[in-house]
N, C-alpha and C positions, 0 to 999 in steps of 0.2 A: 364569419371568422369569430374565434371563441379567446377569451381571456388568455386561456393556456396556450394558443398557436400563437395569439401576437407575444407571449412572452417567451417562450420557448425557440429553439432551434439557433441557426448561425445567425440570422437577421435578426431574433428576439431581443426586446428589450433588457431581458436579467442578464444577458451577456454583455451589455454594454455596460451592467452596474457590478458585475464579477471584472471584467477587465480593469474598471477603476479601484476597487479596494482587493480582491484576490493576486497575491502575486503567482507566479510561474511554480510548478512542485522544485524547481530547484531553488529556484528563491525561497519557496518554503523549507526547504533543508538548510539552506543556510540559516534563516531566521531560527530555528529548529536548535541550531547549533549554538548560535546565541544568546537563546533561553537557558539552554543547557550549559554554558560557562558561566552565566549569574546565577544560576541556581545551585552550584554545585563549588562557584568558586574559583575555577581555572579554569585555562586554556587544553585541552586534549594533546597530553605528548604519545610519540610511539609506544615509552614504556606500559603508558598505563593503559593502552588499547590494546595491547598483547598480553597482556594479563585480565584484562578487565573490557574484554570486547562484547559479551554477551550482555551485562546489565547496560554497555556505553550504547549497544543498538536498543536497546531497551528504550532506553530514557530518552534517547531520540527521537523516538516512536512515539513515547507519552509528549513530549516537547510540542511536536507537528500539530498530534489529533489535538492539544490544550489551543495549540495558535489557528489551527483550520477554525474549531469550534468560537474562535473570538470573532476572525471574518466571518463567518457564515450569521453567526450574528447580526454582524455590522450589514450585511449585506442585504437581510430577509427586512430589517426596519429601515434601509434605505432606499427601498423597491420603488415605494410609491412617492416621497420626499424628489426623487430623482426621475422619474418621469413626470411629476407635476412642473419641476423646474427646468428641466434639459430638452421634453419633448413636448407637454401638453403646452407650456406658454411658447413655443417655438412653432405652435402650429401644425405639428408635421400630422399627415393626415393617414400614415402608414397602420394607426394601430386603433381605428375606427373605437370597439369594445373598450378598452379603457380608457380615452378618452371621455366616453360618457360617464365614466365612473366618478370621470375629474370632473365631468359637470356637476353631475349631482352632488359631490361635495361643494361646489362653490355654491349651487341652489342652498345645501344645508347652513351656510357659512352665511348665505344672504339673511336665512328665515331667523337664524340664532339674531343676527345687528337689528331685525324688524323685531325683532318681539313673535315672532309669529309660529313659534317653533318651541315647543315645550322640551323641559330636560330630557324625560323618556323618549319622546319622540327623535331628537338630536342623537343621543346613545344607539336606539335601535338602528337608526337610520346611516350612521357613521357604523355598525357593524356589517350591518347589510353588504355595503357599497364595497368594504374595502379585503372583507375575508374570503373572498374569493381569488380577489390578487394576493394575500398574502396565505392562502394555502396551495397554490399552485407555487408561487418562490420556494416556502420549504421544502416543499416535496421532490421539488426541480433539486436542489442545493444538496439534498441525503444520497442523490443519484449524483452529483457532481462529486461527492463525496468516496462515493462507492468507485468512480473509474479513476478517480487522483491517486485514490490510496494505491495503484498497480506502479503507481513509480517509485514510491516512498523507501522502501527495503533497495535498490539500486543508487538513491541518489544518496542516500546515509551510508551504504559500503562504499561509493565512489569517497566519499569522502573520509571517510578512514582510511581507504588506501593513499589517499594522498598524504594526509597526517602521517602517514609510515613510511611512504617514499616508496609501495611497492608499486611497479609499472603494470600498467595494466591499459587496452583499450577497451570502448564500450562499442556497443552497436556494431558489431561489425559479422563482415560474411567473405565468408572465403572467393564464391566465384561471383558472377551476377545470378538470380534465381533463386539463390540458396540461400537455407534458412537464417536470419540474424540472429547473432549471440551475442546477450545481454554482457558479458565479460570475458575478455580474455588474458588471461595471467602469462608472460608477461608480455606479447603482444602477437598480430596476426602474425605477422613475418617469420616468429619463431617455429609456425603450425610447419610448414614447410621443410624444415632442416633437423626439431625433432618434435614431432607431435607430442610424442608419451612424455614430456617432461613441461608440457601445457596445459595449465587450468583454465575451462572452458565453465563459468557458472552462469547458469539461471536463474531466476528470479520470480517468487510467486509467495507473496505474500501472505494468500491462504491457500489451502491443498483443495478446495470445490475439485471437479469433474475438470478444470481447464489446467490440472497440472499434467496430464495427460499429453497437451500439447506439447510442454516443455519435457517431460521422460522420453516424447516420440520424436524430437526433434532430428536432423538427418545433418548430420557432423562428422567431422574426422576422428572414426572409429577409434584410433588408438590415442586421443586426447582423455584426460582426467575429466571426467565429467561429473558436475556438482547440479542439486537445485538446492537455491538457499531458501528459507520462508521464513515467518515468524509467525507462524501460527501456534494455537495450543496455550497462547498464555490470554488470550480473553480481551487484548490492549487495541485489536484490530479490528473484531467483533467481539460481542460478549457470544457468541455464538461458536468462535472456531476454539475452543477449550475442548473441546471432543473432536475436533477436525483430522486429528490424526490417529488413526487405527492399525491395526496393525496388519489390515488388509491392505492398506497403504502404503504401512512401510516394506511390506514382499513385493507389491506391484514396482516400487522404487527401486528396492537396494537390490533385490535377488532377479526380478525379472526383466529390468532395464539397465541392471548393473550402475545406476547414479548413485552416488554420494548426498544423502542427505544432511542439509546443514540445518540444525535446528539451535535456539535458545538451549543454555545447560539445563536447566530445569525441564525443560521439557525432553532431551536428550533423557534426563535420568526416570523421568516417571515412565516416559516408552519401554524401558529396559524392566522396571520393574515390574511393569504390566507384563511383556514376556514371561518375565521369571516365574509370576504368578500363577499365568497361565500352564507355562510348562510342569509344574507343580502339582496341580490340579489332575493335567491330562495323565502322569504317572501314577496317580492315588486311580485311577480309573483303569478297567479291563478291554485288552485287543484296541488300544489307542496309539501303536505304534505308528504309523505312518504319519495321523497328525504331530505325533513328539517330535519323529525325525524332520519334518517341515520347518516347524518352529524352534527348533534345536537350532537348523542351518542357522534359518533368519537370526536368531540370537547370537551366534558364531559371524554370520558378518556382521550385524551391528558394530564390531569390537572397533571396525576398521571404516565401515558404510553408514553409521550412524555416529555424526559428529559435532560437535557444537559451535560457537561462531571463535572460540576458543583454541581449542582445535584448529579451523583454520587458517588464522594466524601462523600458533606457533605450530604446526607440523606440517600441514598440507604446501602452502605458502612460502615458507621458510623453505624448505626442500627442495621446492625449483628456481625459487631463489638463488642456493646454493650453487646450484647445477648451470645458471648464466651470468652466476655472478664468476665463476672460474676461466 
């Protein structure tokens, strides 16, 4: 058995040291939110999340990664601290490999009180022993990172709708079998008596190959159907600032018929990139069929490309209307 099996998995030891200092991703949104009314000064009323709902998911997002990155921290330096005190003096015989690691520091900790153990020596010796647990933690910790952040963009609109009072259930599926829907505006029950006037949203924080699931998803065709993300602005990876292309947005808006929710800013540089494009392909000879493709696409953008803005006051607001009557 290898350093990284005894630490890793359900039994491993760094899950016992994430359960202690990592809270829950909903507790992380809340802490989230926390941050974000000391840093800013107030409490989140409706007003200003209907106006100001794109930078408030924004800052929320920066909020989360600033408090994830303080535990993960706190976590990767307390790896070894916390199996020397909770498991290696208790004996337990479950994680063979690092226990010896804990021996040999106590050998190194003997040789330093004898005299017998030179500076360099103590240094190299104490590096040896302990970077091998503390690069399997990190490494473990960037991947716990990477599947946390799939709740983050749900647990931060959950909680704007509540700030706003607009009704909404999560997780929920129409029969047994069928597929789960991340949101339903204003709740299952309404799917039944009028679908078309039900917002149905998805969640996908970057557009990778797996937003494909959520476009292909098998729902009550004449529901409003949305995927919301927050990709494009660089805050989730520095990598998803190009994530959205405009091969993307025709796979979404025109051949899946979804409503994409993105950040204003990023709504606007998508449109400009069309236009750009469009531009281009008319200064060019016998380019009509790509014009007319990206014509359309540009032509639903007005309605299918929308910002978290937008979903507030138009999309929201309007079936609102419709069960508030």
């Amino acid at each position: 058995m290898s350093i990284k099996t005894e630490m890793q998995g359900p039994s491993g030891y760094l899950k016992k040291v994430r359960d202690q200092y990592l809270p829950s991703s909903r507790q992380m949104a809340e802490l989230a939110y926390q941050r974000y009314t000391e840093q800013h000064g107030f409490d989140l009323t409706p007003d200003y999340i209907y106006q100001h709902a794109d930078d408030v998911l924004k800052d929320l997002f920066i909020a989360e990664t600033e408090i994830f990155n303080e535990k993960n921290q706190q976590i990767v330096s307390s790896v070894i601290p916390y199996y020397f005190n909770e498991i290696y003096r208790q004996h337990d015989e479950n994680y063979p490999e690092t226990s010896q690691s804990m021996d040999r520091l106590a050998s190194l900790y003997s040789s330093v009180q004898s005299n017998a153990c030179t500076q360099p020596d103590f240094v190299a010796g104490i590096s040896e022993t302990i970077c091998p647990i503390i690069d399997v933690a990190s490494f473990s910790q960037k991947q716990s990172a990477k599947s946390r952040v799939g709740n983050t963009l749900q647990n931060h609109l959950q909680k704007m709708f509540e700030i706003c009072n607009i009704p909404n259930e999560v997780q929920q599926r129409q029969e047994e079998g069928e597929t789960i829907m991340d949101f339903v505006v204003p709740n299952l029950a309404a799917v039944s008596t009028m679908p078309d006037q039900v917002i149905n949203i998805e969640c996908q924080t970057t557009l990778k190959d797996r937003f494909r699931l959520t476009t292909g998803k098998s729902t009550e065709a004449r529901m409003k159907r949305y995927l919301a993300t927050m990709t494009g602005l660089g805050i989730v990876t520095s990598r998803d600032i190009k994530d959205l292309t405009i091969g993307k947005l025709r796979e979404i808006i025109v051949k899946n018929n979804v409503t994409l929710i993105v950040h204003l800013d990023v709504k606007t540089q998508s449109i400009a990139k069309i236009d750009a494009d469009l531009a281009s392909l008319r200064s060019q000879q016998n380019k009509e069929i790509e014009i007319n493709e990206l014509q359309q696409l540009r032509n639903l953008c007005q309605n299918k490309l929308i910002s978290y803005r937008d979903l507030f006051n138009r999309d929201i607001r309007s079936v609102q209307t419709y069960w508030s009557n």
